[in-house]
C-alpha positions as a Python dict, from the first residue, in 0.01 Angstrom:
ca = {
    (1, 'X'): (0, 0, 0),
    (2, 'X'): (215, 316, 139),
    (3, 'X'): (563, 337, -140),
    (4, 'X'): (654, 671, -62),
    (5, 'X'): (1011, 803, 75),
    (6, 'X'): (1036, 812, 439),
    (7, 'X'): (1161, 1171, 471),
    (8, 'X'): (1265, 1360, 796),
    (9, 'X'): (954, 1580, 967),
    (10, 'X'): (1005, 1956, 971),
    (11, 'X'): (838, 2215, 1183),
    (12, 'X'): (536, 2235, 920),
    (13, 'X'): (465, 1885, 1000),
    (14, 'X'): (353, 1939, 1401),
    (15, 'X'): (-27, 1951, 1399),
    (16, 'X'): (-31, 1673, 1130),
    (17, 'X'): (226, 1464, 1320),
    (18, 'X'): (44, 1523, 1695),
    (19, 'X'): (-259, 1391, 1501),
    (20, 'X'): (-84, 1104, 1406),
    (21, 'X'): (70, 1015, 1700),
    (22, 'X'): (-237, 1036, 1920),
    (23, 'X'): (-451, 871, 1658),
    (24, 'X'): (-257, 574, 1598),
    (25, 'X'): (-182, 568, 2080),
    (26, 'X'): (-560, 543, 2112),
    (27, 'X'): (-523, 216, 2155),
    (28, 'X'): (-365, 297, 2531),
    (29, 'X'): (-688, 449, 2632),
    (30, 'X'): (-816, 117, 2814),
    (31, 'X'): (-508, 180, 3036),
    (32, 'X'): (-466, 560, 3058),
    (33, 'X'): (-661, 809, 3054),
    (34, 'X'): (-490, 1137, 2823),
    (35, 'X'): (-369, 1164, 2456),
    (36, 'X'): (-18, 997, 2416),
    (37, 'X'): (173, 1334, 2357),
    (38, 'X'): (118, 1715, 2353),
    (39, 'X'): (260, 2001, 2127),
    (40, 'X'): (481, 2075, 2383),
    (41, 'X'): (651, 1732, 2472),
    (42, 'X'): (675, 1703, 2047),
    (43, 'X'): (853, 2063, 2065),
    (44, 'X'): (1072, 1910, 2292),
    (45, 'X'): (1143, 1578, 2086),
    (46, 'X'): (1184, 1779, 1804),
    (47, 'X'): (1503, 1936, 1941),
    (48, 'X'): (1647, 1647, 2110),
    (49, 'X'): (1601, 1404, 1810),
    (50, 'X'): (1418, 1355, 1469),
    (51, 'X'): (1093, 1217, 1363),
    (52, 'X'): (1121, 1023, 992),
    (53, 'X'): (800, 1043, 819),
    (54, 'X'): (624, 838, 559),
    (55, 'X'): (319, 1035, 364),
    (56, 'X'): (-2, 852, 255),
    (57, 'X'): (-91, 876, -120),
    (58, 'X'): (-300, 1113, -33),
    (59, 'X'): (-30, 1357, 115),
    (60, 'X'): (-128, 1294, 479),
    (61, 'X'): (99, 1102, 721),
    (62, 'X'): (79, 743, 720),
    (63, 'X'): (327, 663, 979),
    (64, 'X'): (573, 799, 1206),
    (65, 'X'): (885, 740, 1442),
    (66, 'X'): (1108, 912, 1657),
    (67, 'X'): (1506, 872, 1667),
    (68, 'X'): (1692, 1015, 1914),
    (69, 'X'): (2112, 937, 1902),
    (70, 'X'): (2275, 951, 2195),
    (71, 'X'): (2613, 898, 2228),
    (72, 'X'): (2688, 533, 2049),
    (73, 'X'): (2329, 418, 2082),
    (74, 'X'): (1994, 546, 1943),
    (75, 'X'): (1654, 593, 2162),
    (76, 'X'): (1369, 511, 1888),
    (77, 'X'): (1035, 612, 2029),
    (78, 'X'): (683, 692, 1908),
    (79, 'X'): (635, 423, 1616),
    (80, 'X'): (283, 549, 1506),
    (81, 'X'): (104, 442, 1195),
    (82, 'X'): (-243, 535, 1067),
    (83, 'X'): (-471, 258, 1225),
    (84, 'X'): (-631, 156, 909),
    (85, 'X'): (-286, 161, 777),
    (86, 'X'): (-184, -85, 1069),
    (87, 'X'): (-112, -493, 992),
    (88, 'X'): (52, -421, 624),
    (89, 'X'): (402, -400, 708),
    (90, 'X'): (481, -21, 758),
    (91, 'X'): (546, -59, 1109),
    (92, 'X'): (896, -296, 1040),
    (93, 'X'): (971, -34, 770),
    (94, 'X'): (966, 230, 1006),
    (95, 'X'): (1182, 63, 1226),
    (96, 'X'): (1433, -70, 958),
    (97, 'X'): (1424, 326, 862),
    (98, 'X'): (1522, 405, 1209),
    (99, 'X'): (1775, 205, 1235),
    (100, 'X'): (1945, 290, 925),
    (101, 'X'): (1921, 660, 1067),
    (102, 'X'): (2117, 562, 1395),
    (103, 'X'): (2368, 360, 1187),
    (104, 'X'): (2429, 667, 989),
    (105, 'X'): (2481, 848, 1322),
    (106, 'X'): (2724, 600, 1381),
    (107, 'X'): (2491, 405, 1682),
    (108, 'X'): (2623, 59, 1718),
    (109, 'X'): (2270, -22, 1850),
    (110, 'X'): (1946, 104, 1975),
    (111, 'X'): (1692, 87, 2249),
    (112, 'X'): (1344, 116, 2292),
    (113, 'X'): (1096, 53, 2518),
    (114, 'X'): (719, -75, 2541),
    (115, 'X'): (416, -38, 2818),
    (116, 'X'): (415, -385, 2986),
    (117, 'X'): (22, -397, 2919),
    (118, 'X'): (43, -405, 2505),
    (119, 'X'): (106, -767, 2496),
    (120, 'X'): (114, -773, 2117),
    (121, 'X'): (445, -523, 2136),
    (122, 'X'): (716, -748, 2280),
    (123, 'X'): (708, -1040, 2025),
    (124, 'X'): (642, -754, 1748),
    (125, 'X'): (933, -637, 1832),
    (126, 'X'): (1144, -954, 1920),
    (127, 'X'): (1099, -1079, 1588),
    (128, 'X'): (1275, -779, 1445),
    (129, 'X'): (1598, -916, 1692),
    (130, 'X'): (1500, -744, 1976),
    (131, 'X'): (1575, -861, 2301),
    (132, 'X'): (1474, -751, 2679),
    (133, 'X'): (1694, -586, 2895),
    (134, 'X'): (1498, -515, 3172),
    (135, 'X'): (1255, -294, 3303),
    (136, 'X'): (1162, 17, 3502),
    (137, 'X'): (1002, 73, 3814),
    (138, 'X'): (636, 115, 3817),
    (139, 'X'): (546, 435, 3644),
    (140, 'X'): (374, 731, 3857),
    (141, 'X'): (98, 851, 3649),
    (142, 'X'): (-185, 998, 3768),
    (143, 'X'): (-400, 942, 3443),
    (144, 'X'): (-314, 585, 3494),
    (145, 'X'): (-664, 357, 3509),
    (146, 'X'): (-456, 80, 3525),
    (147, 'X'): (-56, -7, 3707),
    (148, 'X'): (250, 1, 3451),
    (149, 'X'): (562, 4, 3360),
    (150, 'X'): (776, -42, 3066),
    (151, 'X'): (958, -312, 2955),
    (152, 'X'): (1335, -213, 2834),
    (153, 'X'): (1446, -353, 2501),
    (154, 'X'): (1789, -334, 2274),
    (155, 'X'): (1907, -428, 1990),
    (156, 'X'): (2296, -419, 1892),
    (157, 'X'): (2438, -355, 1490),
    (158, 'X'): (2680, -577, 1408),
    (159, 'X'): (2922, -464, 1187),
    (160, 'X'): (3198, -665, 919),
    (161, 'X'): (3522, -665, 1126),
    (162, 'X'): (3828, -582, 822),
    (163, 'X'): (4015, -916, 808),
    (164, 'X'): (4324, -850, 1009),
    (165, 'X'): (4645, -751, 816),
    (166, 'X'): (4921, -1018, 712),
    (167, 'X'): (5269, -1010, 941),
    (168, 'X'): (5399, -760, 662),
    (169, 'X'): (5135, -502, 688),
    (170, 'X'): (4948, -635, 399),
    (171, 'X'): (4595, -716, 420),
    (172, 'X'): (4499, -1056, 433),
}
């Protein structure tokens, strides 16, 4: 079992984290036919938003997701985990993590979004209150062995409304 800190991923962490990421997306393969990132689109991502990290015992990267706040919602992307690591539980604590982090941000939800063809992903997901919002248009992708698209799914935060103040201004 993986008890570390989730901490946030710094420069020093790229090679490890590209590993990670298209370690744990080889599972896509039977659908398309190129690694699930590059050091340049994680360059980019690494400006635009933050991964949180979790290290193995071992000081290697267990898992991995991506957080990206945008205005009063969050994008959270990437959710990677080691694959022999996979099936123990990390996966909902890196999405509880990144949802704290877009609470903190001051999100009042989140949205992510899954490849039509991982059946497992949608009830993964909707079981952590998840629901579907849609979906986008076929994607173009020339590495493509098979059609896809992604399915679009949300989640909102719900937060304690202040009881509302007595007639004299004091709180109720």
């Amino acid at each position: 079992m993986v008890t570390a800190e989730l901490r946030v991923a710094k420069a020093i962490d790229r090679k490890a984290l590209l590993a990670l990421i298209n370690s744990a997306f080889a599972i896509e393969k039977f659908f398309v036919d190129r690694e699930r990132t590059t050091p340049k689109e994680l360059g980019t991502l690494f400006r635009s938003g933050s991964f949180l990290l979790l290290d193995a015992p071992d000081g290697t990267l267990a898992a991995a997701i991506y957080v990206e706040a945008k205005r009063d919602r969050a994008y959270i992307g990437m959710l990677a985990v080691r694959p022999e690591l996979q099936g123990k539980g990390i996966g909902r604590r890196m999405m509880a993590a990144a949802e704290e982090h877009a609470r903190a941000s001051g999100c009042r939800g989140v949205d992510i979004r899954v490849v039509n063809l991982r059946k497992e992903l949608p009830p993964f997901y909707r079981s952590l209150g998840y629901v579907v919002r849609g979906r986008t248009e076929p994607i173009h992708d020339p590495a493509a062995k098979k059609p896809y698209h992604f399915i679009l799914m949300g989640k909102e935060f719900f937060r304690r409304r202040k009881a509302p103040a007595a007639a004299d201004g004091t709180p109720a």
